[in-house]
C-alpha positions as CSV (number, residue, x, y, z in Angstrom):
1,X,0.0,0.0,0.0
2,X,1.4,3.5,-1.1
3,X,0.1,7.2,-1.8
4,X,0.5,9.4,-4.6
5,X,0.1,13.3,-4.4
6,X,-0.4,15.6,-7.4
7,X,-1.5,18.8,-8.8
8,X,-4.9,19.3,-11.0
9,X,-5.4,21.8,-12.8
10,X,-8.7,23.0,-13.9
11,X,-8.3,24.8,-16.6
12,X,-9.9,28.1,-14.7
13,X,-6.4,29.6,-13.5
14,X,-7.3,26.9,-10.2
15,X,-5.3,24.0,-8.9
16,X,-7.1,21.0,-6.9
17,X,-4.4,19.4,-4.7
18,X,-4.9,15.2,-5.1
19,X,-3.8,12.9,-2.9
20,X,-5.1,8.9,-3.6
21,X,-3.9,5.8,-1.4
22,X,-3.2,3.2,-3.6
23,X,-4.4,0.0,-1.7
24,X,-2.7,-4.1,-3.1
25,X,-5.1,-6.5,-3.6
26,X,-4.4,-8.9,-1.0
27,X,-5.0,-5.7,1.5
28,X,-8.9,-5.8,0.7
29,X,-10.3,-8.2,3.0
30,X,-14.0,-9.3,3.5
31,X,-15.9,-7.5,5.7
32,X,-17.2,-10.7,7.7
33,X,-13.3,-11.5,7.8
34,X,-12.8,-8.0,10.1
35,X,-13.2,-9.3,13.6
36,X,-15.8,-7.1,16.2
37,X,-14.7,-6.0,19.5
38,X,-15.1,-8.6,22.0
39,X,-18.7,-8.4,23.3
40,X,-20.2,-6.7,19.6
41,X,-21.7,-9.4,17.4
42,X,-20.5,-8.3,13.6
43,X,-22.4,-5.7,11.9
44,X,-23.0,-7.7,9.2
45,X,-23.7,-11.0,10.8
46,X,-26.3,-9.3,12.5
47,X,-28.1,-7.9,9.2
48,X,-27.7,-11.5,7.8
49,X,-29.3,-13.0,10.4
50,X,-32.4,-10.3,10.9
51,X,-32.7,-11.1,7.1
52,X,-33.3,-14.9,7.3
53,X,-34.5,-15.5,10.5
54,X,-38.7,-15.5,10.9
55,X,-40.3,-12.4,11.8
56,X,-42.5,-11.7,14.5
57,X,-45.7,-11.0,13.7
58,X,-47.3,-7.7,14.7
59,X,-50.5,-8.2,17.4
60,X,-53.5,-7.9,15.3
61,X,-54.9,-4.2,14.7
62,X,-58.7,-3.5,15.0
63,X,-60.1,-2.1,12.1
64,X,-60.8,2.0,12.2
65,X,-64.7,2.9,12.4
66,X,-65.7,6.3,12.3
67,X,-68.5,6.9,15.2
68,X,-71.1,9.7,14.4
69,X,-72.3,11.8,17.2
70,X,-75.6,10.3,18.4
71,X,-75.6,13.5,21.0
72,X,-77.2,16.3,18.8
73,X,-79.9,14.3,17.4
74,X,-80.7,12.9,21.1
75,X,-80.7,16.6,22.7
76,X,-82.5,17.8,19.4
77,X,-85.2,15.2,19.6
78,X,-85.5,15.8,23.5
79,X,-85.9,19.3,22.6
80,X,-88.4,18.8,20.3
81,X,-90.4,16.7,22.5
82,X,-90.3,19.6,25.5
83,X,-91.4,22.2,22.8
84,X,-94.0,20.5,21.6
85,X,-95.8,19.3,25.0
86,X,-95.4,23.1,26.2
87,X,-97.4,24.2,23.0
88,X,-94.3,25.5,21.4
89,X,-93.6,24.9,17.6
90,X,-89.5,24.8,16.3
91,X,-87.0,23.2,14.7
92,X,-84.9,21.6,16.8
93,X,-80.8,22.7,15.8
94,X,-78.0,20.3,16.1
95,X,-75.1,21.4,18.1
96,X,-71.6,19.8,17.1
97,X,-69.8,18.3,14.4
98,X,-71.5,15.9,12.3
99,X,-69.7,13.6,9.1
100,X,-72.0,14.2,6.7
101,X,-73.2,18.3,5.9
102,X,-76.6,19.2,7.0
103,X,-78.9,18.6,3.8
104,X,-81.7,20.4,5.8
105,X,-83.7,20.8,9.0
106,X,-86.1,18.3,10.2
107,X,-89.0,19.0,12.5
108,X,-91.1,15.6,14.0
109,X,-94.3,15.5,13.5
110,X,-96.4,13.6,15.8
111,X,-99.8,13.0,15.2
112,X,-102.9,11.0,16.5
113,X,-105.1,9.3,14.1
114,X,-108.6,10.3,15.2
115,X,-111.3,7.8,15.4
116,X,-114.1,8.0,11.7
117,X,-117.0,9.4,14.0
118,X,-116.5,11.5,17.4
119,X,-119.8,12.1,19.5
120,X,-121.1,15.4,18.4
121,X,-119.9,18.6,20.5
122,X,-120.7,22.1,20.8
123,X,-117.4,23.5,19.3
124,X,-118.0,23.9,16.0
125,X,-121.4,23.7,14.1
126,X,-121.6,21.6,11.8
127,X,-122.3,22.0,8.2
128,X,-125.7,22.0,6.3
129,X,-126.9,18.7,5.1
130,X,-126.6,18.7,1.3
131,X,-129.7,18.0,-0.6
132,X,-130.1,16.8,-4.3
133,X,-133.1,16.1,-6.0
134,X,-134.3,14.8,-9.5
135,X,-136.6,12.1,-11.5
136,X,-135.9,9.2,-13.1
137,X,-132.3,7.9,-13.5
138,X,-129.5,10.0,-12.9
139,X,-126.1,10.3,-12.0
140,X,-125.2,12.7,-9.0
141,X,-122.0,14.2,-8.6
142,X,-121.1,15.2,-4.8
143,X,-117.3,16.2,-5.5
144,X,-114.8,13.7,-3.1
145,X,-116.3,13.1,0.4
146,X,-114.0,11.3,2.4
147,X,-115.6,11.9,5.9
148,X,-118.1,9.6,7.6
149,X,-121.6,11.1,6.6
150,X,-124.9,9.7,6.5
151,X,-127.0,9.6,3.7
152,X,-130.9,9.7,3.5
153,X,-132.7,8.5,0.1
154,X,-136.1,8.7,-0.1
155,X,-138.8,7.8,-3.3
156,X,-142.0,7.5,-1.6
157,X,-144.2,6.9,-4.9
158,X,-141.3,5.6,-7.1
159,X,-142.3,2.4,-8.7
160,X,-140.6,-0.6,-10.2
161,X,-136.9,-1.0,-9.1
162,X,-135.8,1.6,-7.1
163,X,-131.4,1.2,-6.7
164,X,-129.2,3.4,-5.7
165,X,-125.4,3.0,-5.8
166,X,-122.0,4.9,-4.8
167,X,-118.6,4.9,-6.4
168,X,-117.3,4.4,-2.5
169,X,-116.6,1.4,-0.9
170,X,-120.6,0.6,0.1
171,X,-121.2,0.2,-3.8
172,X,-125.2,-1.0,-3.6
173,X,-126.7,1.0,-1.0
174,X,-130.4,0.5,-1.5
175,X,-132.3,-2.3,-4.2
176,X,-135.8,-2.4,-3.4
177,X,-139.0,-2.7,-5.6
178,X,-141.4,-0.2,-4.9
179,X,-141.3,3.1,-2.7
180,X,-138.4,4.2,-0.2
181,X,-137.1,5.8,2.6
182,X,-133.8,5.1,4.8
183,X,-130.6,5.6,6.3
184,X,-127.2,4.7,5.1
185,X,-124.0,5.9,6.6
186,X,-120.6,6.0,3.6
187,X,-117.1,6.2,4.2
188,X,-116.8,4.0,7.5
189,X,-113.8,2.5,5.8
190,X,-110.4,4.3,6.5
191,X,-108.9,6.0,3.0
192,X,-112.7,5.9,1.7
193,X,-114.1,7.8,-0.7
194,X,-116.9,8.9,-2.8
195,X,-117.4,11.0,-5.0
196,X,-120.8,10.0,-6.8
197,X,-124.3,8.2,-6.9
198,X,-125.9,6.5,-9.7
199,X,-130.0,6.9,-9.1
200,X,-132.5,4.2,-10.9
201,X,-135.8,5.0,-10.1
202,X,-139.6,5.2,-11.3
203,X,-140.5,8.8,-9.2
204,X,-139.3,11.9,-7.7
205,X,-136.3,11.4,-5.7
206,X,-134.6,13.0,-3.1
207,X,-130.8,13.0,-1.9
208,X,-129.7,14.2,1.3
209,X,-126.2,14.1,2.4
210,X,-124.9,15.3,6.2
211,X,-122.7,14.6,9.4
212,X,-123.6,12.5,12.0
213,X,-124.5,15.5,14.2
214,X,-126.8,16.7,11.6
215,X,-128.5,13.1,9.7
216,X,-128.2,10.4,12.9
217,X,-131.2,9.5,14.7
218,X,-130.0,11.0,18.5
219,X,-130.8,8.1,21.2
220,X,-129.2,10.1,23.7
221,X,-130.5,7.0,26.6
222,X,-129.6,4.6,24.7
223,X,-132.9,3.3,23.9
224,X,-133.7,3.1,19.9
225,X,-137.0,1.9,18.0
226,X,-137.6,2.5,14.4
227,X,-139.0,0.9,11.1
228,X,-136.9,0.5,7.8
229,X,-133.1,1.4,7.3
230,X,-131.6,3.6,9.7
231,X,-128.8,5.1,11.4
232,X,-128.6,5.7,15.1
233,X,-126.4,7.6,17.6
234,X,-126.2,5.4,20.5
235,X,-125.9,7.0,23.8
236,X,-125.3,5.8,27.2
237,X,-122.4,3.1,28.5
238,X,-124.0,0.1,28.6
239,X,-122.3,-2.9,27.0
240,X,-125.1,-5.4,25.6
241,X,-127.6,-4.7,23.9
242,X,-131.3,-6.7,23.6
243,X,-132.1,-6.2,19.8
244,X,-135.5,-7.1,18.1
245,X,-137.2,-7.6,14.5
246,X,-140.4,-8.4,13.7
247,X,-143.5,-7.9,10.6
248,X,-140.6,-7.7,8.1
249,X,-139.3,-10.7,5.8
250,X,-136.3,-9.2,4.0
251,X,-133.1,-9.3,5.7
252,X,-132.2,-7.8,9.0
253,X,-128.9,-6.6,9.5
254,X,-127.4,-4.5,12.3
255,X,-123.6,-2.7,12.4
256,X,-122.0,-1.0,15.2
257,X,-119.1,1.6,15.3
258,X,-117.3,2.1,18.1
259,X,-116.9,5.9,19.2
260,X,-114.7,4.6,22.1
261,X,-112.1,2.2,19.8
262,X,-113.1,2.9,16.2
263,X,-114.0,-0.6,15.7
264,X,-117.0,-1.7,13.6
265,X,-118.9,-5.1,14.0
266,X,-121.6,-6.9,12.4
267,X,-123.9,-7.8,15.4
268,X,-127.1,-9.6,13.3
269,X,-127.5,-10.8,9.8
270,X,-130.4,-12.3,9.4
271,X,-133.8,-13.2,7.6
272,X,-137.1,-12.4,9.1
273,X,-137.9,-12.0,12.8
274,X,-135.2,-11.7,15.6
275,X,-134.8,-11.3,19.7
276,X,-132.2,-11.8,21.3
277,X,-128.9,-10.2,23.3
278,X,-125.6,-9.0,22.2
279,X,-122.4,-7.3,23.1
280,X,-123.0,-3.8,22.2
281,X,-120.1,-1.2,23.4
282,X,-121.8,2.1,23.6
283,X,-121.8,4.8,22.7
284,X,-121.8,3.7,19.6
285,X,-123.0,4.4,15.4
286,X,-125.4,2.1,14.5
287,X,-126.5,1.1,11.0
288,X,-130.2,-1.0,11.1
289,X,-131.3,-2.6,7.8
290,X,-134.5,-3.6,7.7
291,X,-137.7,-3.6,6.3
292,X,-139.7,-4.1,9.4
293,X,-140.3,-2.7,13.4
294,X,-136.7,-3.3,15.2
295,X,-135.3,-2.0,18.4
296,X,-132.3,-1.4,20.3
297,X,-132.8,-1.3,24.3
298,X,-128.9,-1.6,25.8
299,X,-128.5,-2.5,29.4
């Protein structure tokens, strides 16, 4: 092994001083050949062996979720709740960050479904009956009625067949021979409506369409006789009922609405004369088809 020293020049009016160790070949030894001080493993035997021996493998790492703040809906929805029952109407505002931006604000809206029929009160007066009359056939538009009415048709000299049908969900209401006058109620049915009546008749005719207020027969005791079709407001809180039917041979067929639950329920169906006891849940709507005397006496 030797040096050499000698002048560059650069050819900028510079000199670079060079000095290069010249090294033999049998001088390069390998580098696990170079011994480590006692107590060091070798460099390079240690890189060799993190290279082939196994590695540890890491614990297992969960998988990120992102959580979304339940908190502002929970204090908005509270909020909403306390406004609400104190008579107060807002929009309840979200307070903190959210992941997604804010499309727009929500109010809830709670609402009670109210029962078809309510036992009449003094609040509010209720409308005038509407009343429609003609001769002969005839098609009568009433525009879309979707509340529970009662309707009264009445031919008193009309002869032959004497029908009368809705578009609603009671379809044939009345299919006698002869003269007529009843009761009917339309609409019971949730989502109902009508919106016209289709008249075959032999006579002058007559039309009338009301509330229950207005068009019911009141049996404010409870206590309801009658003749032919008919509706009835029920009184009273009895709970059974002793129904009768007699001089009539057609069919006799009583319904009940609930005011109390808004359920209906077909209590008789029958042919000729009847007697006899039933539940009956009053107060109540009842519907009475019949060409005969009947009565309704609850207990």
């Amino acid at each position: 092994m030797g040096s050499v020293s000698g002048i560059v020049s650069t050819g900028d009016h510079a000199t670079n001083i060079q000095h290069v160790t010249v090294v033999s070949a049998e001088a390069l030894v390998a580098p696990e050949a170079v011994s480590a001080p006692a107590g060091l493993p070798s460099a390079v035997a240690q890189a060799g062996a993190d290279l082939t021996s196994p590695t540890t493998p890491l614990p297992d790492q969960p998988p990120q979720v992102r959580v979304r703040k339940r908190l502002p809906w929970i204090i908005g929805g509270v909020a909403a709740v306390v406004m609400l029952c104190c008579g107060i109407c807002a929009v309840p505002t979200l307070i903190g960050d959210t992941d997604e931006p804010a499309v727009g604000s929500v109010s809830p809206s709670f609402s009670v479904s109210p029962s078809r029929a309510s036992a009449p009160t003094s609040a509010a007066p209720a409308p005038k009956p509407k009343v429609y009359s003609g001769r002969g056939d005839d098609v009568v538009k009433v525009g879309e009625l979707t509340e529970l009415l009662v309707v009264k048709f009445s031919c008193p000299r009309c002869t032959r067949n004497t029908v009368l049908k809705s578009d609603g969900p009671e379809t044939l209401m009345v299919n006698e021979i002869g003269s007529y006058t009843g009761k009917m109620w339309i609409n019971l049915e949730d989502d109902a409506l009508t919106t016209q009546f289709e008249v075959e008749a032999r006579g002058d005719w007559t039309l009338t369409i009301g509330t229950i207020e207005k068009m019911a027969t009141k049996a404010t005791l409870g206590k309801a006789t009658g003749r032919g079709d008919d509706v009835i407001l029920l009184g009273g809180d009895a709970d059974a009922a002793r129904i009768t039917h007699s001089k009539g041979q057609s069919n006799f067929v009583v319904k009940i609405y609930s005011l109390d639950t808004g359920v209906d329920d077909l209590l008789v169906n029958e042919i000729g004369g009847y007697a006899g006891t039933l539940p009956l849940q009053a107060p109540a709507l009842v519907q009475v088809t019949a060409i005969g005397i009947w009565s309704i006496s609850p207990h």
